[in-house]
PASEBA-1860 file (N, C-alpha, C; in nm, 3 decimals):
! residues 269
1> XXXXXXXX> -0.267/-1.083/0.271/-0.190/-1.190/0.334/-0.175/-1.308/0.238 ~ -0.083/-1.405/0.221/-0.027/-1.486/0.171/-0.009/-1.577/0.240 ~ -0.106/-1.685/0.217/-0.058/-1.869/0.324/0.036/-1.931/0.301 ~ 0.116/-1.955/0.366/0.224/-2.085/0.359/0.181/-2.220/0.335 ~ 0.252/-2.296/0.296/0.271/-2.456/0.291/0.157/-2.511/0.427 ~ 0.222/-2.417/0.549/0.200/-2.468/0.696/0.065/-2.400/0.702 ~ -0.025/-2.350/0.626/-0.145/-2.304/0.727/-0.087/-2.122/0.763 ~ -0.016/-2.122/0.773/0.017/-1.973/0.870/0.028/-1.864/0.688
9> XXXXXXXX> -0.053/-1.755/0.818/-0.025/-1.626/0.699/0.071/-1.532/0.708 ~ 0.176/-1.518/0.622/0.226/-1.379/0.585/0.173/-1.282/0.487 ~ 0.248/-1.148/0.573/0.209/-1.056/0.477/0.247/-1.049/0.362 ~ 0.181/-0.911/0.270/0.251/-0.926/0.115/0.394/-0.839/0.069 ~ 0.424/-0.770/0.177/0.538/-0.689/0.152/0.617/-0.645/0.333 ~ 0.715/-0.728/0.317/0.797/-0.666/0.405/0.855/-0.562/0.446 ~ 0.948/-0.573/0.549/1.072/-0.486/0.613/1.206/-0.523/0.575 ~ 1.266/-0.495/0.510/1.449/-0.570/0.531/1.501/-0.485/0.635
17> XXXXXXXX> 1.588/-0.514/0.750/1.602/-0.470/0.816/1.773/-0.505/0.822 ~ 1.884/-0.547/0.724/1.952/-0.550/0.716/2.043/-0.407/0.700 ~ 2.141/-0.378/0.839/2.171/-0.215/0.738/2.127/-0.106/0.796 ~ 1.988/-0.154/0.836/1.884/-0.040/0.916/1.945/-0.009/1.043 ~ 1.834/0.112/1.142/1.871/0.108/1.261/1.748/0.076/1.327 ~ 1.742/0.039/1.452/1.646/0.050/1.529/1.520/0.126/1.509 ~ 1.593/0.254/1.499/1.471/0.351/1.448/1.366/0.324/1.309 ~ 1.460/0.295/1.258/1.405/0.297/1.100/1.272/0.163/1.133
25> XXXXXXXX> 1.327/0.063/1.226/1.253/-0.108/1.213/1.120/-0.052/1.293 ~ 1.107/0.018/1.408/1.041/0.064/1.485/0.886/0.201/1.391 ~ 0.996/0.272/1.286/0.883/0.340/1.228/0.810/0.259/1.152 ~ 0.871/0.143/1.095/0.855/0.050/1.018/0.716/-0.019/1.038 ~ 0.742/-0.055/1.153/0.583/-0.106/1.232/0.493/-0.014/1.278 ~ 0.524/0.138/1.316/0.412/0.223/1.328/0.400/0.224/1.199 ~ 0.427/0.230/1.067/0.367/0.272/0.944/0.273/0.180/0.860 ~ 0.274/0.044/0.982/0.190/-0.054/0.935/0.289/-0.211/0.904
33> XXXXXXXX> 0.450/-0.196/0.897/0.469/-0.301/0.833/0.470/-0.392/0.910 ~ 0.404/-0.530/0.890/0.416/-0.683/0.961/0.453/-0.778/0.998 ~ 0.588/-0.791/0.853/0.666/-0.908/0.844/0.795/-0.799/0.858 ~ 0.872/-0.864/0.955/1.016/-0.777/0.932/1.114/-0.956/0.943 ~ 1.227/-0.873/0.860/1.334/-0.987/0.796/1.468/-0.952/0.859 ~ 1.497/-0.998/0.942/1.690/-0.998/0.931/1.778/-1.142/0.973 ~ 1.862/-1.161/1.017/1.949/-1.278/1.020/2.017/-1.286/1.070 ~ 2.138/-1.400/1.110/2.209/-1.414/1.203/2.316/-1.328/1.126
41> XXXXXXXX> 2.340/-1.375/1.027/2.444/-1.280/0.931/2.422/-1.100/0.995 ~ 2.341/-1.056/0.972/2.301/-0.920/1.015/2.397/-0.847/1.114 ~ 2.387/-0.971/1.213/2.446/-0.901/1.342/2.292/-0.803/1.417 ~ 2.226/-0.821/1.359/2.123/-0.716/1.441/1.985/-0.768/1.483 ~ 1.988/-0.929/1.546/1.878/-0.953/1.595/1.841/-0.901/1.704 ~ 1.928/-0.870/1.788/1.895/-0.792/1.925/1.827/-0.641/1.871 ~ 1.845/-0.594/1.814/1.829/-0.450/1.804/1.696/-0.506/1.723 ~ 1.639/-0.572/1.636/1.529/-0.574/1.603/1.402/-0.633/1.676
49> XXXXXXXX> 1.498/-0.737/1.800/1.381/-0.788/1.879/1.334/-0.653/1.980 ~ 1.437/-0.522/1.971/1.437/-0.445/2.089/1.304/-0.324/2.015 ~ 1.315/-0.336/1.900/1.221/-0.241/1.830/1.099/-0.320/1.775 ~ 1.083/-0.417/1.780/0.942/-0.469/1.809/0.885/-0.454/1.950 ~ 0.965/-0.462/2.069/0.920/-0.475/2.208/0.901/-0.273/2.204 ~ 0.969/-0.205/2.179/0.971/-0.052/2.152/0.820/0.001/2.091 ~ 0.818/-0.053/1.979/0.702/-0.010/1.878/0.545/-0.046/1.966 ~ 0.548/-0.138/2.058/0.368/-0.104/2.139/0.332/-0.257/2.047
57> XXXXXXXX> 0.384/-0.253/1.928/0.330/-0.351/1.875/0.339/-0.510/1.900 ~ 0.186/-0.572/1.934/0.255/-0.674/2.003/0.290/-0.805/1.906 ~ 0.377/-0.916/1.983/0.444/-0.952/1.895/0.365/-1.046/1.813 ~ 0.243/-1.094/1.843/0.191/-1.186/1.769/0.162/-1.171/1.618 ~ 0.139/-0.991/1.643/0.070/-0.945/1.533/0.196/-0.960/1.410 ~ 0.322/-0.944/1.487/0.433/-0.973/1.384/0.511/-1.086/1.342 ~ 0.495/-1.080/1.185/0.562/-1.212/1.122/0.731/-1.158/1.143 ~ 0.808/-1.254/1.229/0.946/-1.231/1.206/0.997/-1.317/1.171
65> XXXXXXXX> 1.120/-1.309/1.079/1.178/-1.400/0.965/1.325/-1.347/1.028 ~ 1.417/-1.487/1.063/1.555/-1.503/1.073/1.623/-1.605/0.940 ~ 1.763/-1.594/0.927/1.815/-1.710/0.855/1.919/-1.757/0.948 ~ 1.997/-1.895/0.907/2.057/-1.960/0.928/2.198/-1.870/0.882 ~ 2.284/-1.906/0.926/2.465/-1.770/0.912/2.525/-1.908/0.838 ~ 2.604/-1.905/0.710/2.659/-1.966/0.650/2.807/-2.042/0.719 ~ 2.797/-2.014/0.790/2.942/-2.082/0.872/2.860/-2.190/1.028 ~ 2.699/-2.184/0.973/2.611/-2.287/1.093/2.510/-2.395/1.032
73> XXXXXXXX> 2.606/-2.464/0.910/2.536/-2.573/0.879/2.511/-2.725/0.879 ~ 2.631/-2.693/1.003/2.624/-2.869/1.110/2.505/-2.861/1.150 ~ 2.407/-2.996/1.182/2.304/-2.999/1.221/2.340/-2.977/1.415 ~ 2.449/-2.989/1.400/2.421/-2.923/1.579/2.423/-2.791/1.591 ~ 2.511/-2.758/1.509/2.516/-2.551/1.474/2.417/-2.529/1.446 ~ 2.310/-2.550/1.377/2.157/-2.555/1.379/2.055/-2.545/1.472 ~ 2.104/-2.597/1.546/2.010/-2.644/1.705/2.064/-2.510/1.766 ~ 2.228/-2.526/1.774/2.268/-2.422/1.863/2.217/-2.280/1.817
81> XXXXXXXX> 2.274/-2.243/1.703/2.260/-2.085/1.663/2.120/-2.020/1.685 ~ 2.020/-2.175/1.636/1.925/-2.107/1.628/1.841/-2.089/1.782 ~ 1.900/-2.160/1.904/1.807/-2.119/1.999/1.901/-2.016/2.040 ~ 2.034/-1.926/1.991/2.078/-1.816/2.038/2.025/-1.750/1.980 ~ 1.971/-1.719/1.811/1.896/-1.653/1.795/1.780/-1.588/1.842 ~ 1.713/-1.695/1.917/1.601/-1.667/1.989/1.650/-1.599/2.087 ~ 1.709/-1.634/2.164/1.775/-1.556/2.291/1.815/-1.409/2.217 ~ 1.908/-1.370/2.157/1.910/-1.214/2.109/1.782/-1.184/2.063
89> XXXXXXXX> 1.727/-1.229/2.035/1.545/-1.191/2.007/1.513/-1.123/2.081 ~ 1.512/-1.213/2.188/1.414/-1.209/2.330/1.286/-1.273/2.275 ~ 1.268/-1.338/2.218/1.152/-1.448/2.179/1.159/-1.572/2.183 ~ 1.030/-1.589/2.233/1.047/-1.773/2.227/0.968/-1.852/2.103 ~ 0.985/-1.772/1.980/0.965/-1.857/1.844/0.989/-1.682/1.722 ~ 1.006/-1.756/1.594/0.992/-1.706/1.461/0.904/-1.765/1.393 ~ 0.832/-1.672/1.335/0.763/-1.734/1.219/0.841/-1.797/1.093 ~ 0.937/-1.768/1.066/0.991/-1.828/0.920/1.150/-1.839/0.985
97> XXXXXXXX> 1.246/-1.961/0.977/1.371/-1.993/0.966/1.435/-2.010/0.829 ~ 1.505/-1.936/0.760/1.514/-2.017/0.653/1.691/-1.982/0.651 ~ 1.723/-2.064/0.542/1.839/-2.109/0.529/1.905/-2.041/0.429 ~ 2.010/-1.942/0.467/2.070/-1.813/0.409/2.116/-1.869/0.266 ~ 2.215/-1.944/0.247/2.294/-1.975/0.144/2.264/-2.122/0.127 ~ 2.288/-2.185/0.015/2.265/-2.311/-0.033/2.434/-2.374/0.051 ~ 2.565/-2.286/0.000/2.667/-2.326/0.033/2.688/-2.465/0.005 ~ 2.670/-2.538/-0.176/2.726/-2.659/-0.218/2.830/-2.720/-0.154
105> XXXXXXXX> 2.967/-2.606/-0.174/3.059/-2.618/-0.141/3.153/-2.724/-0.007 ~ 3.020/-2.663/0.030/3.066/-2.740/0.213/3.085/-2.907/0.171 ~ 3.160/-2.970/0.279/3.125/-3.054/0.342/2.979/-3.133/0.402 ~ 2.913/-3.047/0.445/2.770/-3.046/0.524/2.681/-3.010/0.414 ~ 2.648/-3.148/0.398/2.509/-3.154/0.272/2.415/-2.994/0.306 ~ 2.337/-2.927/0.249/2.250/-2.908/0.296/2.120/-2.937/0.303 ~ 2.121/-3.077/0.224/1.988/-3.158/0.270/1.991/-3.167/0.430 ~ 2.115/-3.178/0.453/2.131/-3.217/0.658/2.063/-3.120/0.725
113> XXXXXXXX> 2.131/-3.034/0.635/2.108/-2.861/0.726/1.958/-2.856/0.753 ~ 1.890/-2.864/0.604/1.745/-2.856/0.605/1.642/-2.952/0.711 ~ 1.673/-3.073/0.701/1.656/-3.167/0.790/1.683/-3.093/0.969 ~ 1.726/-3.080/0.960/1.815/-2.999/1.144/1.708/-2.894/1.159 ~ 1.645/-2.819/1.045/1.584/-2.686/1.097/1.422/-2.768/1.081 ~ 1.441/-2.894/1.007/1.294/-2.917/0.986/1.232/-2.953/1.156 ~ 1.322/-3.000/1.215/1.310/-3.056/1.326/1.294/-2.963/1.430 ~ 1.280/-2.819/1.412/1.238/-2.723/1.499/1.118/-2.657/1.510
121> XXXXXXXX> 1.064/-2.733/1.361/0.898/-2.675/1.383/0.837/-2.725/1.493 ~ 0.898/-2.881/1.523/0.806/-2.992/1.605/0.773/-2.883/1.707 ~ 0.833/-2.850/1.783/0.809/-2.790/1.911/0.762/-2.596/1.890 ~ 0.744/-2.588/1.802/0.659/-2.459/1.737/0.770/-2.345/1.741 ~ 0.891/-2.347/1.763/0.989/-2.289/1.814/1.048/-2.183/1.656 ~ 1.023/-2.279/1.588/0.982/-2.214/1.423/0.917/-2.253/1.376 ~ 0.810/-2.167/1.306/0.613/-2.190/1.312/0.681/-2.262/1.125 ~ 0.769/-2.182/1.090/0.790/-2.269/0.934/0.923/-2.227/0.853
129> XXXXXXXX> 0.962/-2.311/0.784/1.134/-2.297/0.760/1.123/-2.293/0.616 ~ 1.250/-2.257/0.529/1.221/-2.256/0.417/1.366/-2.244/0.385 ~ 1.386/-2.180/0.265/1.528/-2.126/0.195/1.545/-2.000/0.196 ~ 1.650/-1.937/0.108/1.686/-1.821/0.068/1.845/-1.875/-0.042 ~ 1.808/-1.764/-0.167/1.915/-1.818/-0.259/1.940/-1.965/-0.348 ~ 1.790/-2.022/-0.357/1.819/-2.156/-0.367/1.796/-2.143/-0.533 ~ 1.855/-2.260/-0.609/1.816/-2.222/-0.736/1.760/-2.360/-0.786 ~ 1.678/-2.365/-0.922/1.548/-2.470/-0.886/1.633/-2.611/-0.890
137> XXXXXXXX> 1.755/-2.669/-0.972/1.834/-2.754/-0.969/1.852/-2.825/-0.718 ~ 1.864/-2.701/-0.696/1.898/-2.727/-0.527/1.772/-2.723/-0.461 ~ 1.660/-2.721/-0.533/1.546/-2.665/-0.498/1.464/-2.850/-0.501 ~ 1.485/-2.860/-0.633/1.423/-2.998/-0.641/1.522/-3.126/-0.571 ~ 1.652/-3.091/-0.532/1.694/-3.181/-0.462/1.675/-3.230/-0.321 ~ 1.653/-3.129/-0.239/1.608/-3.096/-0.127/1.424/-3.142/-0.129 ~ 1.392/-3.118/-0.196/1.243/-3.180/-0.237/1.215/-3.311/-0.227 ~ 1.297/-3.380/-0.330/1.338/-3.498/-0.344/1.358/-3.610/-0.209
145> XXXXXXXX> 1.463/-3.543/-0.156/1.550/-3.549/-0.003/1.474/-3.595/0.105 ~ 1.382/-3.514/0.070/1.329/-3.460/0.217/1.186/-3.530/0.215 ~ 1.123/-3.460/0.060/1.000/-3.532/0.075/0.898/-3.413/0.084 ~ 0.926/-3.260/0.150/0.855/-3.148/0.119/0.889/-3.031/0.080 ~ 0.815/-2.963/0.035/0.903/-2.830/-0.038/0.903/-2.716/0.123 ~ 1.013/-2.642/0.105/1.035/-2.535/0.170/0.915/-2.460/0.169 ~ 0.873/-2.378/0.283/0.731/-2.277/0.283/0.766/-2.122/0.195 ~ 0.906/-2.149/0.164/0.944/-2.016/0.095/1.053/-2.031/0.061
153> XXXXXXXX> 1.114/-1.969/-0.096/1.275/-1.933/-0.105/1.281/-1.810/-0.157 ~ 1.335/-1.722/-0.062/1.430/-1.583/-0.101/1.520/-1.559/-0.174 ~ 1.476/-1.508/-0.264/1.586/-1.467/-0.387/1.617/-1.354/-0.431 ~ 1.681/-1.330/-0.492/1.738/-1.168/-0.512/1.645/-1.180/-0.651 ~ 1.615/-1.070/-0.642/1.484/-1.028/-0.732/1.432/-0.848/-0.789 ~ 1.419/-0.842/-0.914/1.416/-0.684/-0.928/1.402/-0.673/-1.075 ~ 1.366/-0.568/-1.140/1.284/-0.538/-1.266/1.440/-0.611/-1.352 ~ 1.578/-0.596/-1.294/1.655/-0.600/-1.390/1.745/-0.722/-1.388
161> XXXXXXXX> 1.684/-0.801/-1.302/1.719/-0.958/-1.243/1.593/-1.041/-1.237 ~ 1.477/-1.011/-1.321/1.375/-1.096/-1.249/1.365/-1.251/-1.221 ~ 1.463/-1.325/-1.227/1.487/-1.444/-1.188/1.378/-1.488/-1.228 ~ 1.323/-1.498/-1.337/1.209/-1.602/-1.320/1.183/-1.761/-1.335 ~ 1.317/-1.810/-1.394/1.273/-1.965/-1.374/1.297/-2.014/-1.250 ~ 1.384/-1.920/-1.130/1.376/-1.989/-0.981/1.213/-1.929/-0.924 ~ 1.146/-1.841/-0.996/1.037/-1.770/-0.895/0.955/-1.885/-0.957 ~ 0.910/-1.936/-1.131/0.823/-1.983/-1.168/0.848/-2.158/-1.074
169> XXXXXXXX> 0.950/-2.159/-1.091/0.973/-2.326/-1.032/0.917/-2.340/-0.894 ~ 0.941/-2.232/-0.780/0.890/-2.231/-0.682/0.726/-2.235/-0.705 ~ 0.706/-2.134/-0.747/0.568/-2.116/-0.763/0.447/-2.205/-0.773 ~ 0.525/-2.262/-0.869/0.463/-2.427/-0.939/0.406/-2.515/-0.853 ~ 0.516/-2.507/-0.704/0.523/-2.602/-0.598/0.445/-2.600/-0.522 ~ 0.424/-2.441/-0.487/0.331/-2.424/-0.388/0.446/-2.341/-0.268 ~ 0.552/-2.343/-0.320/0.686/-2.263/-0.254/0.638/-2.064/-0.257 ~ 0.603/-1.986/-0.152/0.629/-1.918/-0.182/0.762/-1.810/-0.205
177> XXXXXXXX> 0.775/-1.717/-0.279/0.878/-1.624/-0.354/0.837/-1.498/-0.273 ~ 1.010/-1.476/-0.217/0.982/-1.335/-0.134/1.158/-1.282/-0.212 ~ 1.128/-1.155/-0.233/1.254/-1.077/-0.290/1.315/-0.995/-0.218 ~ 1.470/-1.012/-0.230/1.549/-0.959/-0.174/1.613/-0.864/-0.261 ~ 1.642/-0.763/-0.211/1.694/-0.624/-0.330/1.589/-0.641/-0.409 ~ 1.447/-0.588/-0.372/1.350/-0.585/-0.494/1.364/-0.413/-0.570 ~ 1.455/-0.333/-0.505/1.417/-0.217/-0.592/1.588/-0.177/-0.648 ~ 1.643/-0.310/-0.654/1.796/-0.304/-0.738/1.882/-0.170/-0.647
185> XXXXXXXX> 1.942/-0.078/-0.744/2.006/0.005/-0.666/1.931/0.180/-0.685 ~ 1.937/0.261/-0.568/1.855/0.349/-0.588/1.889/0.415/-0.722 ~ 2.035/0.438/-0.780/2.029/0.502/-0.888/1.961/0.484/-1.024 ~ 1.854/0.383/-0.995/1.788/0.291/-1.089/1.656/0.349/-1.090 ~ 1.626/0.379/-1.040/1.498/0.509/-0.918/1.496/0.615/-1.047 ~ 1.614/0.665/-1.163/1.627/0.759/-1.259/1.605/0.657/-1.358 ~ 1.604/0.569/-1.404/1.588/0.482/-1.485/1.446/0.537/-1.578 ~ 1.442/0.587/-1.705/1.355/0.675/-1.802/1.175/0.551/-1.799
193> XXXXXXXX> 1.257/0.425/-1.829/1.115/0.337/-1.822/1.049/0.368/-1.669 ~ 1.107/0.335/-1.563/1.040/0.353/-1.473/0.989/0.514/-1.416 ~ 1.060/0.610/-1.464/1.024/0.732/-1.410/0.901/0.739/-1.489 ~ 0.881/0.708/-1.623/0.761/0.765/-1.693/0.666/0.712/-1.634 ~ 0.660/0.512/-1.573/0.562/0.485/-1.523/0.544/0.568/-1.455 ~ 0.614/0.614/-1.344/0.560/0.649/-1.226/0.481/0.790/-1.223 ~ 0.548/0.861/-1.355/0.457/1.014/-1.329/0.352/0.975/-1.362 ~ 0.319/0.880/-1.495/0.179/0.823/-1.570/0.080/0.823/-1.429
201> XXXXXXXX> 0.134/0.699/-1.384/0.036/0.672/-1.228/-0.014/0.777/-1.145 ~ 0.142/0.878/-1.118/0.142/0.938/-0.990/0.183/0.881/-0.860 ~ 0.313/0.794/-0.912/0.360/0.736/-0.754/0.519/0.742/-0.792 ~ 0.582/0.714/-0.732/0.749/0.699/-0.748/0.790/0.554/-0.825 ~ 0.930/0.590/-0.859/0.965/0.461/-0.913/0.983/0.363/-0.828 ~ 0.991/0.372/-0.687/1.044/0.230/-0.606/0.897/0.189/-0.594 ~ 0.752/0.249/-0.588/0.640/0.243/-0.558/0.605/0.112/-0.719 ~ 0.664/0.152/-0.808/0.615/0.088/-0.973/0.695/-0.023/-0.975
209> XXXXXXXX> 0.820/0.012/-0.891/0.850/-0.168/-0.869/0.829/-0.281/-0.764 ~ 0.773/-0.207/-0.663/0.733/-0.284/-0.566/0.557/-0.357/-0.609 ~ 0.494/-0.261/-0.688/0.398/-0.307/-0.709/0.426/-0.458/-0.810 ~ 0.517/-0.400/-0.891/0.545/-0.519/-1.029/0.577/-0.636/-0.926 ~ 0.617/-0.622/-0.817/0.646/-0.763/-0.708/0.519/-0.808/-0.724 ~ 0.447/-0.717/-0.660/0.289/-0.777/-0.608/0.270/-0.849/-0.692 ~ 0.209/-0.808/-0.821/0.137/-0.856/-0.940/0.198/-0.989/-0.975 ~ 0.342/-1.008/-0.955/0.378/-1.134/-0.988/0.394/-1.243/-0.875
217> XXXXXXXX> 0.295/-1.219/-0.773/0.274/-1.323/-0.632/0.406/-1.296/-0.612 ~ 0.492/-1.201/-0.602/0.586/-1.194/-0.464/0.614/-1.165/-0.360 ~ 0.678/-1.132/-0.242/0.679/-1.093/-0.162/0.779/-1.013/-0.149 ~ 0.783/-0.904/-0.148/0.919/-0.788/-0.170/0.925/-0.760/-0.012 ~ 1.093/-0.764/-0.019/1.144/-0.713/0.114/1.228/-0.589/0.107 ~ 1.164/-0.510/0.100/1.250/-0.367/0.083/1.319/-0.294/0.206 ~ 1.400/-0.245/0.183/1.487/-0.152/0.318/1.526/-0.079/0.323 ~ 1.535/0.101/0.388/1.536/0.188/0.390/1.560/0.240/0.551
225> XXXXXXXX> 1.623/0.363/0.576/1.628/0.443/0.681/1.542/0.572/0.612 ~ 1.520/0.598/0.551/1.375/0.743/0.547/1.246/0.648/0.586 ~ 1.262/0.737/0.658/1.138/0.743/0.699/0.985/0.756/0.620 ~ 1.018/0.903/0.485/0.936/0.858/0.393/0.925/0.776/0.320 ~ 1.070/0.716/0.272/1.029/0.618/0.200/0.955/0.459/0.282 ~ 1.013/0.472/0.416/0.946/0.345/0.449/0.787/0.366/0.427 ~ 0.686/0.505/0.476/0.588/0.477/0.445/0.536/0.476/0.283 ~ 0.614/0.564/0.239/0.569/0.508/0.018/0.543/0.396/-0.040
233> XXXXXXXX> 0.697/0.324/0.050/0.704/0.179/-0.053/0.601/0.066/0.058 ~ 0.520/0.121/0.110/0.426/0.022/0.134/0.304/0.041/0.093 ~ 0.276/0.165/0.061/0.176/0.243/-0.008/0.152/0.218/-0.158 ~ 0.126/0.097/-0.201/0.111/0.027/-0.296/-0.044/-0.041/-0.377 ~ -0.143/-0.020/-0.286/-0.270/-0.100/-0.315/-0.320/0.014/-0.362 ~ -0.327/0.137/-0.399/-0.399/0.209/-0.485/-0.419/0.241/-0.652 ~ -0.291/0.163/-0.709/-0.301/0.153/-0.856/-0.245/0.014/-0.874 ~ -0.299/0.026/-0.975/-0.268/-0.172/-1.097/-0.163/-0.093/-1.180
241> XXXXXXXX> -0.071/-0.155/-1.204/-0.014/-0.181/-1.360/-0.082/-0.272/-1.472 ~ -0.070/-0.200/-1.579/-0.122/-0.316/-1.673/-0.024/-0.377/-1.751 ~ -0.093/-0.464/-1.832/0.003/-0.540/-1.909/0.108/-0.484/-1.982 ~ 0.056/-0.371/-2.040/0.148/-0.305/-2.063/0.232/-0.211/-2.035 ~ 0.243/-0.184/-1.916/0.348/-0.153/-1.794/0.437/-0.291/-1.772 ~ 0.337/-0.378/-1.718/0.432/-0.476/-1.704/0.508/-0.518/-1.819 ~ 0.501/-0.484/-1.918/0.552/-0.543/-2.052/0.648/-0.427/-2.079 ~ 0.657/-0.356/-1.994/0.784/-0.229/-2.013/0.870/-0.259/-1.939
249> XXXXXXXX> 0.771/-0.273/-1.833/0.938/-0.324/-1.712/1.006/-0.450/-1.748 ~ 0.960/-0.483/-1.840/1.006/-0.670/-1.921/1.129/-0.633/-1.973 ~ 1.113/-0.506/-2.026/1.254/-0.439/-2.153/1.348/-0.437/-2.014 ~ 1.361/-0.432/-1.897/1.494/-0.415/-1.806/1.507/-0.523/-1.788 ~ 1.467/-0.617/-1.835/1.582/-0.731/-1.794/1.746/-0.761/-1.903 ~ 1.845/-0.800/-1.734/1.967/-0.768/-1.870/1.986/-0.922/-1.776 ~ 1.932/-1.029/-1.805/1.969/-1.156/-1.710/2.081/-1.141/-1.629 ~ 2.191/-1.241/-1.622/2.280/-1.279/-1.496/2.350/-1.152/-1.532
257> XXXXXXXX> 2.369/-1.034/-1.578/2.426/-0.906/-1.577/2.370/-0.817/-1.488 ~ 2.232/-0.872/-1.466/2.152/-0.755/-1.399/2.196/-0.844/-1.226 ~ 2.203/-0.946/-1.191/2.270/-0.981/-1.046/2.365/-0.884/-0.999 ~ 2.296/-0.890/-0.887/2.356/-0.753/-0.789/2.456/-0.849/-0.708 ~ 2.391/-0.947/-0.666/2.449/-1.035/-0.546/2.500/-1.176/-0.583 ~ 2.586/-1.257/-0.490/2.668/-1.378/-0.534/2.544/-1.438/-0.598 ~ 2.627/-1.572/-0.682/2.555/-1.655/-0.742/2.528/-1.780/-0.617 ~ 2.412/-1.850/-0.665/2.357/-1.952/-0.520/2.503/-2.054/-0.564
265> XXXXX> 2.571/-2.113/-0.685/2.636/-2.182/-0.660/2.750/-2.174/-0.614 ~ 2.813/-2.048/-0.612/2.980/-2.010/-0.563/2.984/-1.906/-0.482 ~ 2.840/-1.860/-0.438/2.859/-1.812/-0.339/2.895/-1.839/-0.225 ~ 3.029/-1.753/-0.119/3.032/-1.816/0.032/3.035/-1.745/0.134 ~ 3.009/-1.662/0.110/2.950/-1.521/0.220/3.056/-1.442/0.214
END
């Protein structure tokens, strides 16, 4: 487990549940996983509040993480979306709110935005709020702003994007780093550096990059409909990489070439 800013623990490796079905979120939690992730963007909070209530598992035991939908960054669209969120839940709180897109662009600071969701911890309604996509320039402004750092920013993250001056900047803070697309695209799964790790070990390649999350204090949010793979890629605490593994998976970085997904500044959903 991993503490927040706030006192509260998350786990070390998620669910993405973007994409998924019901089924998949539901084996997800019989196979052990804790923290599951999706968003208003998703379209599928109902179906994930319906497979936590499905799975036996009760809800305390689960960390659930929503975001903010890039077209809800009036501080009243804030208030609003997010107690409909709850309502397609069927819950009366989330552990983590955070805020999908930076969206410069707008009109609507998102210092405001941030401010609007800060104001929902008061009443425990979100136990702790944070970012997603932020880059350290929007990172320290909002800091600045506000006066505290976010309990987390989500970033797209992976052996061949490792973003590291937004992960190290967070880090620094006391911000934790959770990754989105941590295992890039499956055809990457053939990739010669990572296959060799993985026979070396004896685990798969999404297994040698989910671990390389661990080792670097992240929090990987991976997502899948197999079923085997949901239980593999959590099946991670039985081998270390060493330095020099990690110093192999170093050779895949191809920087802003290796981005799968928009950039935090021109991105608009």
């Amino acid at each position: 487990m991993i503490e927040l800013k706030t006192g509260h623990q998350m786990p070390e490796i998620g669910f993405g549940t973007g994409g998924t079905s019901t089924e998949a979120v539901v084996t997800a939690l019989h196979a052990g996983y804790r923290l599951l992730d999706t968003a208003q963007m998703y379209g599928n909070e109902a179906e994930v509040g319906e497979a936590v209530r499905r799975s036996g598992v009760d809800r305390a035991e689960v960390f659930l993480t929503t975001k903010l939908n890039n077209g809800n960054h009036d501080p009243q669209a804030v208030r609003e979306t997010f107690a409909q969120s709850l309502q397609t839940l069927g819950f009366d709180y989330v552990d983590l709110f955070l805020m999908h897109w930076p969206m410069p662009m707008l009109e609507v600071d998102y210092v405001d935005t941030y401010r609007a969701m800060m104001e929902l911890t008061r009443d425990g309604r979100a136990r702790a709020v944070g970012v997603s996509n932020f880059q350290p320039a929007q990172l320290q402004r909002l800091i600045e702003a506000t006066g505290v750092a976010p309990a987390v920013n989500q970033i797209e993250m992976h052996p061949y994007f490792p973003n590291d001056q937004a992960r190290l900047f967070a880090q620094e803070r006391g911000i934790v780093v959770q990754a989105w697309s941590p295992l890039a695209r499956t055809d990457q799964f053939e990739d010669p550096v990572l296959t060799e790790l993985a026979r070396r070990v004896g685990v798969t390649p999404a297994q040698v990059m989910l671990r390389w999350h661990l080792q670097r204090g992240v929090v990987a949010i991976p997502k899948t409909n197999s079923a085997q793979r949901v239980a593999t890629n959590r099946d991670i605490y039985g081998f270390e990489l060493s330095e020099q593994d990690m110093a192999a998976i170093a050779t895949l970085d191809k920087g802003e070439e290796g981005r799968r997904g928009g950039h935090p500044d021109t991105f608009t959903g």
